[in-house]
C-alpha positions in Angstrom: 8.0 6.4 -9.0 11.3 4.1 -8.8 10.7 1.9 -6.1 13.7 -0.7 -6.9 15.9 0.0 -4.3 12.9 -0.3 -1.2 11.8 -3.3 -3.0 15.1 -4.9 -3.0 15.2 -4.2 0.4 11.3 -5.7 1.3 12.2 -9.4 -0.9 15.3 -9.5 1.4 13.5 -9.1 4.6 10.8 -11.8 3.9 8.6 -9.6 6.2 4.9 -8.7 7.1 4.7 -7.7 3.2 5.6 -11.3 1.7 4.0 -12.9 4.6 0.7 -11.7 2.5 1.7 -12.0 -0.9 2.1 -7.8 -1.5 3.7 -7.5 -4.9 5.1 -3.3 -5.2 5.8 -2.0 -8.7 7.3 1.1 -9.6 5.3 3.9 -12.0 6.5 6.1 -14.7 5.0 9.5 -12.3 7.1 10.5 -9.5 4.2 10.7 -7.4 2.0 7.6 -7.4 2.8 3.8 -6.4 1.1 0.7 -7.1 0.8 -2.6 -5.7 -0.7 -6.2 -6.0 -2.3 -8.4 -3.5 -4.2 -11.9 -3.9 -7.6 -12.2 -2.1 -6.6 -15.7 -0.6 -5.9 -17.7 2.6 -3.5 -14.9 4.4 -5.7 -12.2 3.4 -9.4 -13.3 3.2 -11.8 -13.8 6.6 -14.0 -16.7 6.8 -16.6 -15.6 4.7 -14.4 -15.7 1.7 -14.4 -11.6 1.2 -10.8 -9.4 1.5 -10.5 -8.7 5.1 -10.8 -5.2 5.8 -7.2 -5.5 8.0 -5.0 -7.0 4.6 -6.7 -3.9 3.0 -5.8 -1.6 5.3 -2.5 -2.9 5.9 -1.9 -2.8 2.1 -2.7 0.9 1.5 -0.2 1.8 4.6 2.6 -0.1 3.5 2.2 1.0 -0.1 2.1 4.6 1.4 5.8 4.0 3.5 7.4 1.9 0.3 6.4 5.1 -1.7 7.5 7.7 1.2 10.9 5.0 1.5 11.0 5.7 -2.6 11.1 9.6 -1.9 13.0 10.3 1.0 15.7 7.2 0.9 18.0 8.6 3.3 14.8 8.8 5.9 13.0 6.8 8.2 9.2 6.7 7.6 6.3 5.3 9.5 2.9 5.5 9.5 1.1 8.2 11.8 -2.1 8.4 10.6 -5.0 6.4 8.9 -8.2 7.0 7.6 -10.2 3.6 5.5 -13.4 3.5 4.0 -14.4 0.2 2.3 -17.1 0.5 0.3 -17.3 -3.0 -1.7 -15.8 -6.2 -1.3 -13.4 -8.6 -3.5 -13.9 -12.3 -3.0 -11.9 -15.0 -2.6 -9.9 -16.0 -5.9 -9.4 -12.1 -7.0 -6.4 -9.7 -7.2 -6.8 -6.0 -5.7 -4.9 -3.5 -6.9 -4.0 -0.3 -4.6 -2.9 3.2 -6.6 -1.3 5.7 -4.3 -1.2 9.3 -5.2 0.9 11.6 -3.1 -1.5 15.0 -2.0 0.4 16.3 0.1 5.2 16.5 0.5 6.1 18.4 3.3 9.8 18.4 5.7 8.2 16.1 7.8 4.9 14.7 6.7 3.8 12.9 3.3 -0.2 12.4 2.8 -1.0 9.4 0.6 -4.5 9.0 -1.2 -4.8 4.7 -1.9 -7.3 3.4 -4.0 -7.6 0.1 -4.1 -9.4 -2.1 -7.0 -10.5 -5.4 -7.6 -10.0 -6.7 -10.9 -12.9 -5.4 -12.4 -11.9 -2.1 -11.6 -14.3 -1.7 -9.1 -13.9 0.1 -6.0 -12.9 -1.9 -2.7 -11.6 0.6 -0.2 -10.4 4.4 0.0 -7.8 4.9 1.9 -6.3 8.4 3.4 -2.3 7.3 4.9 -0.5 10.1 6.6 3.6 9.3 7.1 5.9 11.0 9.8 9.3 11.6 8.0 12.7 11.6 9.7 16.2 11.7 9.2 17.5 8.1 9.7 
C-alpha cells in the first residue's frame, strides 16, 4: 500500500501522530500498512511497559492512514475498536503494528492490527473498524 501522499500530509501537520513518535511506511500489498513506534517517554506508563492507550491509539491511526491510502478523495474516521493486549514491550523497544484490511465495503473498512515488539512477539491484537465518506 502507497501511503506517500497521507504521510506527506501527517509530517506536515505535526499532530497526535508525531506528538508520539509514529513512523508509517508504505507496503508492496495493496491491502496491509505498517508502522513504527518507540516504547519511550510519550508512550510508556510509569512502570516502564507500552501503555495500553499509545497501543491502541497506534493500531487506529494506522487503520485511518491505510483507509486515507484507499479512499483519498474520502474522509475516514474511526467507529469502532476492539484491543486485546496480550504481552507487553518495555521501555527502550520498538513495536511494530501490521494491518491487514478483512473487510472494503462503500462505506466501512475493517482493519486487523498486529502489533510486535522487536522480538517478534506479540503485544496487542487489534480489530479497527473505519466509517468512509465522501469529503
Amino acid at each position: 500500500m502507497d501511503i506517500s501522499k497521507i504521510k506527506t500530509l501527517i509530517d506536515e501537520s505535526k499532530g497526535f501522530e508525531t506528538l508520539l513518535g509514529m513512523e508509517f511506511l508504505s507496503t508492496p500489498e495493496d491491502d496491509t500498512c505498517l508502522a513504527r513506534m518507540a516504547v519511550d517517554k510519550r508512550t510508556a506508563q510509569p512502570f516502564g511497559f507500552l501503555s495500553g492507550g499509545a497501543s491502541v491509539a497506534l493500531a487506529e491511526t494506522l487503520a485511518g492512514v491505510a483507509s486515507c491510502s484507499l479512499c483519498p478523495d474520502s474522509i475516514c474516521v474511526g467507529m469502532n475498536i476492539s484491543a486485546n493486549h496480550v504481552s507487553s514491550a518495555r521501555f527502550g523497544d520498538t513495536v511494530t503494528a501490521k494491518g491487514r484490511l478483512l473487510h472494503r465495503g462503500k462505506s466501512t473498512h475493517v482493519w486487523q492490527i498486529d502489533i510486535v515488539s522487536s522480538s517478534g512477539s506479540l503485544i496487542s491484537s487489534v480489530s479497527v473498524t473505519n466509517h468512509v465518506r465522501p469529503k
